[in-house]
C-alpha positions in Angstrom: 0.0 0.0 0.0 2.9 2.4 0.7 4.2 1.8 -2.7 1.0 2.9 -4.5 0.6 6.0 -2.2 -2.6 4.8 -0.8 -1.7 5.3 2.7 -0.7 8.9 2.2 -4.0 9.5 0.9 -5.9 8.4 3.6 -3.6 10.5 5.7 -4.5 13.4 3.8 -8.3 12.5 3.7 -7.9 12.7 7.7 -5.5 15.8 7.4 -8.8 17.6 5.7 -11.5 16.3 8.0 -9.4 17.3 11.1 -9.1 21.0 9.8 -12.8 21.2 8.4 -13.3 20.1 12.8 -11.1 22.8 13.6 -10.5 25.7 11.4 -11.8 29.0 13.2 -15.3 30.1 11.3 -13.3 33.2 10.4 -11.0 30.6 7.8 -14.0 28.1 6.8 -14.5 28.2 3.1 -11.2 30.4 2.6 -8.5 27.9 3.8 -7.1 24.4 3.1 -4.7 22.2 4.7 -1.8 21.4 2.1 1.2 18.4 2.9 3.2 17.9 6.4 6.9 18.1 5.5 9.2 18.1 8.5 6.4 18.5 11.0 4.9 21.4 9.6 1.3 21.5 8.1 1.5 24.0 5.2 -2.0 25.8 5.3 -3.2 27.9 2.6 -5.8 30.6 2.6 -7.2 33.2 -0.3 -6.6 35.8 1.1 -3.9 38.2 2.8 -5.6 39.2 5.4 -6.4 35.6 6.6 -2.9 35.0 7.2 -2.9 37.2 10.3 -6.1 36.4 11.0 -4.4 32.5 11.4 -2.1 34.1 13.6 -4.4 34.6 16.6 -6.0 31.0 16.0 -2.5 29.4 15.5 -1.8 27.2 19.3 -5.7 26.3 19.4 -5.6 25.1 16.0 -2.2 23.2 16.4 -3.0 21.6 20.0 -6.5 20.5 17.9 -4.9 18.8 15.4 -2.4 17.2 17.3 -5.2 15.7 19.2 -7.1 14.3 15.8 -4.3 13.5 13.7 -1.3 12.1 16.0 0.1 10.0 12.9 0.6 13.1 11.2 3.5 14.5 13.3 2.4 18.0 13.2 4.7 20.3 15.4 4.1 23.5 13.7 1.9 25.2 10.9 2.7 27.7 8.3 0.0 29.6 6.7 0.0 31.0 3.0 -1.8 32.6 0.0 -2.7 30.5 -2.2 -2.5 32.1 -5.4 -4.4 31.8 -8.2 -2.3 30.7 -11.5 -5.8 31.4 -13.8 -5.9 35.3 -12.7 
């Protein structure tokens, strides 16, 4: 299974239901959860002013999803714009 990737997507399929559990209503709708490299959850949002909006929901967030997602490893999160290529 580890060959054909299958186990990473059910990790990420749990990465996304965790964060729809415990995004703050301020980022549902505008943010996504990306990949875990080295501990850190890359999480993107569409727009600038989320990203300091994150900042203030940042330790809830990450205590959260170390609660609902142990396997992932996540020690930190990094939040970014997600840019649109198509405009």
């Amino acid at each position: 299974m580890a060959r054909t990737g299958y186990d990473r997507q059910q990790g990420s399929d749990a990465l996304q239901q965790a964060w729809s559990k415990v995004a703050p209503a301020s980022l549902q709708g505008s943010s996504q959860p990306g990949m875990v490299r080295r501990g850190v959850l890359e999480v993107f949002v569409s727009h600038s002013a989320l990203v300091q909006e994150f900042g203030f929901h940042k330790h809830e967030v990450l205590s959260a999803l170390q609660k609902l997602v142990p396997a992932e490893g996540i020690t930190d999160i990094r939040c970014r714009l997600l840019i649109d290529a198509g405009h």
